[in-house]
N, C-alpha and C positions, 0 to 999 in steps of 0.2 A: 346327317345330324345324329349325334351320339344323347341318346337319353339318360345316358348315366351322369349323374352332377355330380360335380368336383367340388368337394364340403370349404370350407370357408373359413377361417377362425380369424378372430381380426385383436388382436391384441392393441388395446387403448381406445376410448372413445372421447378423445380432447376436440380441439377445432377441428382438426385435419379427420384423425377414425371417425366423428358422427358424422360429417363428409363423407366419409367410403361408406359408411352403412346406410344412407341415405342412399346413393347411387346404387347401390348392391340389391338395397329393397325396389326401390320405385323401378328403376331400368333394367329389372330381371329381365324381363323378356326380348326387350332388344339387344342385351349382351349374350343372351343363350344364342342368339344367330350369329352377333359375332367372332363367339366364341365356338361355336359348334358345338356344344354343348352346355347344362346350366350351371351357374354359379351359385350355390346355395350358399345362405351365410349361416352355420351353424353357432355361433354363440360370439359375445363379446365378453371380455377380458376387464372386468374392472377394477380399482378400489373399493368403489361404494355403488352399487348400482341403485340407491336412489338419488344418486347426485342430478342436480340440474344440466340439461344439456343441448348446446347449439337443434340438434333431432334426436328426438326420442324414439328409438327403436322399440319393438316389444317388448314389455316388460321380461318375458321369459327369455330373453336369449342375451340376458346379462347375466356375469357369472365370474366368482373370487375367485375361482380355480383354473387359473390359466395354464396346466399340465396336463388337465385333464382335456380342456379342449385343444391342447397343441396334437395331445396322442390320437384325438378320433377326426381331426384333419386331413386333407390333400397339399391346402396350401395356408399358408401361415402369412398373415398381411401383421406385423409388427411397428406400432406406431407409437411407443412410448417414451421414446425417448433415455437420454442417459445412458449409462454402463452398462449398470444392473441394475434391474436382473434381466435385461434385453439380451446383453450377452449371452447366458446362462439357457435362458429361453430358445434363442435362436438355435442354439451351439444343440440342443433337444431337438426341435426337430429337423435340423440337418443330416443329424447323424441314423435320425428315424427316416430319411429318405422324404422327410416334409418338404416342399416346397414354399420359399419362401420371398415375400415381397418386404422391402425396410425402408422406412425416410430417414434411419437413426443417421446422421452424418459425423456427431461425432465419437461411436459406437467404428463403424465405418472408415474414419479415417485412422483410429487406434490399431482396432483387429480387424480390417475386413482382409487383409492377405489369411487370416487363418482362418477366418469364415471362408472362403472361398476354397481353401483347403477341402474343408467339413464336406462342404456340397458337393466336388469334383469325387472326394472316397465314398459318397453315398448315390453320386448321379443326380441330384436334387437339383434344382436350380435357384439362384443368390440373385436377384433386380432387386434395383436401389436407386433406378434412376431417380425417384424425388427427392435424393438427401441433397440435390442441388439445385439450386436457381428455379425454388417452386416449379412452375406450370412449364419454364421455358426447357424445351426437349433439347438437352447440350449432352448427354453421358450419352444416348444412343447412338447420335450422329460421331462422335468421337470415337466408340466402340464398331460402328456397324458402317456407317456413309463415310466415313474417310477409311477404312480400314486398308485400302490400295494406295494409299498416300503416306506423306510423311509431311507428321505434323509439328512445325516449328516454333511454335510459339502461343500463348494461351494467356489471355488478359483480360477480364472484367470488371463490373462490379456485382459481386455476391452477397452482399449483406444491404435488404432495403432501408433495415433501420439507420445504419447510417449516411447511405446515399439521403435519405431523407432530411437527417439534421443539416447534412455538409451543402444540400441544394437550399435548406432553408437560411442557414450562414450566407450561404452568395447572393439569393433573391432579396431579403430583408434588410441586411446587415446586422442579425442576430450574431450575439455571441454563444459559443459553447454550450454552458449550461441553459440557456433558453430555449435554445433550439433543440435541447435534448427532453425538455419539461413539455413542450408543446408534443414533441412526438409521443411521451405517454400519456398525454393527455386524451391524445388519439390513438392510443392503443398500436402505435408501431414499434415503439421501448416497452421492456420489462420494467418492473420497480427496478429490480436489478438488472442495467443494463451491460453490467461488464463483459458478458461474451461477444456480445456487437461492439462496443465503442472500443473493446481492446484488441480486436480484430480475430479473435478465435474462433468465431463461428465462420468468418470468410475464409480463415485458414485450413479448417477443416476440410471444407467443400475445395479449396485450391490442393489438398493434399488427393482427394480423389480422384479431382479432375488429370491430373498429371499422372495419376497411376496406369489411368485408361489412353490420356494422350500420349507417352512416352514407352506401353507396354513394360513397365518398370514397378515394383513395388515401393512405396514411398509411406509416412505413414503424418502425424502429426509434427512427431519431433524433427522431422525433415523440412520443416518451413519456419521461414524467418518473417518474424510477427511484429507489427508495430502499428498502433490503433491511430484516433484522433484525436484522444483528450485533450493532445497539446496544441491542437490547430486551432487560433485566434481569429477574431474578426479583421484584427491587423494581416495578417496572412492570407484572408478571405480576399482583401482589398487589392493585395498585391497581386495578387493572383488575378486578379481582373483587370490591373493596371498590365501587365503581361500579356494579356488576351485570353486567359485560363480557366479555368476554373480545379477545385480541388475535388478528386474524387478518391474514396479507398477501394484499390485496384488491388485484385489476386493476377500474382502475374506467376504463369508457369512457362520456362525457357529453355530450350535446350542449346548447350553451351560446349565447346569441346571438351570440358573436364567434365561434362556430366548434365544434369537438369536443376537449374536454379529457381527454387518455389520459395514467394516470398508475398506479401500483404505488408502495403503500406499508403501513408496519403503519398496522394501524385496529384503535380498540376497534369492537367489535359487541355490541353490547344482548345480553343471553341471550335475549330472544324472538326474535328475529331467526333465520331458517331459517337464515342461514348459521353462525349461534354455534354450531348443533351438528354442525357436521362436523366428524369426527374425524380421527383417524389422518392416511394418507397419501391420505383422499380428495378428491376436486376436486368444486366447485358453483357452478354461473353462475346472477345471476337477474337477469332480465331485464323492463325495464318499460318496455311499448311503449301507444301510447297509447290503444287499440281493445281488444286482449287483455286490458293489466292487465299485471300482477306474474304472470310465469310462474319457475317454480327446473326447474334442471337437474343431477343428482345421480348422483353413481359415481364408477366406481375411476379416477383421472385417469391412470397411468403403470402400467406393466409389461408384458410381452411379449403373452400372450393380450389382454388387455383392448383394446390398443394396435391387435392383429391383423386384431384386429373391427370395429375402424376403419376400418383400409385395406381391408380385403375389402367391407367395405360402402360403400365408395369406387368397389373395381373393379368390384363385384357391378353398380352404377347404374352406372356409366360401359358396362360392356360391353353391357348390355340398350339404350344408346340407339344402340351399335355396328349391334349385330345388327338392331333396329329400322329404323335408318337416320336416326333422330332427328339433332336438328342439337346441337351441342356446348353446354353452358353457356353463355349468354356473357358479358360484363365487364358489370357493371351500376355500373362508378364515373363516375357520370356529375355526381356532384355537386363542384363545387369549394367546400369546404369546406376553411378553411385547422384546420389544428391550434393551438391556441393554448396556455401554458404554463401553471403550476399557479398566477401571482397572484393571477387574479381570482374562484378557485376559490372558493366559498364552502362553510363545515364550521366545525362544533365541534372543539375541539383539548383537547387533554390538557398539558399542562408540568409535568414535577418541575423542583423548584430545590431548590438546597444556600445556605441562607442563614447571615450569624451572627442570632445568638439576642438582638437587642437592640432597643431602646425602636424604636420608627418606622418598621422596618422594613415592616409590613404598610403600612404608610400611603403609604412612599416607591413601592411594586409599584404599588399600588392606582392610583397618579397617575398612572404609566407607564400603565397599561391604557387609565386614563380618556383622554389624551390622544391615544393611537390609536385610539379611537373598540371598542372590546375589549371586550366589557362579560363580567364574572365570572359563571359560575353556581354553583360551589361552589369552597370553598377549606379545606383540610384541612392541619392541620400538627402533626408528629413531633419532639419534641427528641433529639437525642443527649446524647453525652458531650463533653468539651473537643475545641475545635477545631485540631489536626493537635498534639497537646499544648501546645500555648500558653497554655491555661487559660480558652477561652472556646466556651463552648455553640457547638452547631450545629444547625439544624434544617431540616428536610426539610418543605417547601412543595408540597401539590398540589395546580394548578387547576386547573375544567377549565369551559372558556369556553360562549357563548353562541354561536350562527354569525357568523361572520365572514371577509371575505375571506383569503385568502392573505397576500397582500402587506401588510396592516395585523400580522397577525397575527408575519409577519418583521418589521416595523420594531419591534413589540412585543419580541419578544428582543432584537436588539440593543442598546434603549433599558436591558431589563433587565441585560445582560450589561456595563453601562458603571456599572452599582450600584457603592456601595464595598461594601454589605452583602451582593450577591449573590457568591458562591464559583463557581458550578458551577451550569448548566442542562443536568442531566442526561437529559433527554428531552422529546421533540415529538412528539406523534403526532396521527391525527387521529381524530376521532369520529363513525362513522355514525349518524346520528339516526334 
């Protein structure tokens, strides 16, 4: 046992830091054994240090000058979030040889190849396993328990707030904005929810995850994003008439021209482990080529869960401290370029808002065939007159066989140039 304690500086004290500084204070003593020595928390990092807070720490170890406490640190737990000045902060004491813990994900998915730089020229060590899938341990296993393997394939759901509208849509037969109101209501949406519902914040985490599972540097602009806003209760429905359900899936793939990282809605089979996750929680599964098909399951976001993260970030990090172990190091040694969603290959889903007349199936049917598209099932709804003009409308749903990407877009637009076709009211895609 080393009596010397390793100072602490915890940058943020929101849901997640008064978590860590909760744990830091009350379980000093049982971490000083796990860790071999103790964890002192030398100060927090605030705005306002008489703001109201999830745990109130001592009044004295709150503090505006967060450079001052990064310079008299060991290790630097970063929980603020945003750009800057996390960047800024961090990039301080990396190059000071601080050690440092981050949840920032999308700090992380921008620059963490140069954070990672910072830490390797100074020997310091970069854990960040909480910028994903909260509490559930998916970046160590990726980094550390497969690292004799090779991993092929990487598909979740990372964002709870929208798992939670998209399961409330299928359980209720809520639409969109309902299911989006109820979720703030319970504190799973932001007022402003555009980072979840447009799929950024899953993209983020999908850009990291692939950095660690392909040994590859990848970064945000590397993933192809597309949220839910457009998914319907009508689509919810179909999607069950199928046997499915819709979930937003980060899917990270390795592909012969490279690793395809992309966030979008997907029907999922109901046998499918991921069809049944509920609520607001997160689930990675992961299919590496030695292992198999392993899932990764729990609560993806909220202050404790999140806590347990980071502590078990700083918990490894300081034990290789005390030890004298040498740092992590970059294992991106693969140049792997990222390549975009055309040549993706998937089953897709399409409603169309057709008029209700002679030839109409015939004229779709040609369009497919000449992108090479082939149909596996096709199901069709009449209305009432169409927009009162006195002529039928009727609701077309198909949903294809695999095929590439980019066939599957020159397919719509071919459709979209119909005189009988109104409205292609959704694309989505199909996990098989």
């Amino acid at each position: 046992m080393n009596d010397t304690p390793l100072s602490v500086a915890l940058l943020g004290s929101g849901t997640v830091g008064s978590q860590v500084a909760r744990i830091l204070l009350e379980d000093a003593e049982e971490l000083t054994q796990r860790v071999g020595a103790p964890l002192r928390l030398i100060g927090i990092a605030v705005r306002d240090p008489q703001a109201p807070r999830d745990y109130a720490a001592p009044a004295g170890l709150y503090t505006t000058d967060a450079d001052a406490l990064i310079d008299a640190a060991d290790v630097v737990v970063e929980l603020t979030g945003g750009i800057e000045p996390a960047r800024t902060r961090i990039l301080r004491a990396l190059r000071a040889g601080k050690h440092v813990v981050s949840g920032n994900k999308a700090l992380l998915a921008r620059e963490g190849a140069a954070l990672q730089r910072a830490a390797d020229a100074s020997g310091a060590q970069l854990s960040y396993d909480a910028a994903v899938a909260g509490a559930i341990p998916i970046l160590r296993p990726l980094r550390d328990s497969l690292a004799g393997d090779q991993v092929e394939r990487v598909l979740g759901i990372m964002n709870g707030t929208t798992n939670f509208i998209l399961d409330a849509m299928h359980t209720t037969g809520a639409d969109f904005d309902d299911a989006l109101a109820e979720a703030q209501r319970l504190g799973y949406a932001e007022a402003d929810p555009t980072a979840d519902v447009e799929g950024h914040d899953a993209a983020a985490k999908a850009a990291i995850v692939a950095s660690l599972a392909f040994h590859a540097e990848f970064t945000l602009e590397d993933v192809h994003c597309e949220g839910i806003t457009g998914i319907t209760a009508a689509d919810v429905a179909a999607a069950q008439a199928e046997g499915c359900v819709i979930k937003l899936l980060a899917v990270c793939e390795r592909l012969e021209e490279g690793v395809s990282i992309r966030v979008h809605p997907t029907l999922v089979p109901n046998e499918h482990p991921l069809a049944s996750v509920r609520g607001a929680f997160n689930a990675v599964f992961v299919h590496s080529r030695d292992a198999g098909q392993l899932m990764f399951y729990g609560p993806g976001a909220g202050g404790a869960p999140t806590a347990s993260a980071v502590m078990g970030d700083l918990v490894s990090l300081a034990r290789r401290v005390v030890l004298g172990g040498p740092a992590v190091p970059d294992f991106s040694y693969a140049q792997l370029p990222a390549v975009g969603p055309e040549d993706v290959v998937s089953s897709y889903t399409m409603g169309l808002q057709v008029k209700d007349r002679l030839g109409v199936l015939a004229g779709m049917a040609q369009v497919f065939a000449e992108e090479g598209v082939s149909i596996r099932t096709m199901h069709q709804t009449k209305h009432g007159p169409h927009r009162g003009a006195g002529q039928p409308e009727t609701t077309i749903r198909v949903v294809t066989h695999r095929a590439a990407d980019r066939r599957v877009r020159a397919t719509i637009e071919k459709l979209r140039g119909l005189d009988a076709v109104d409205a292609i009211t959704s694309v989505i895609r199909v996990e098989d």
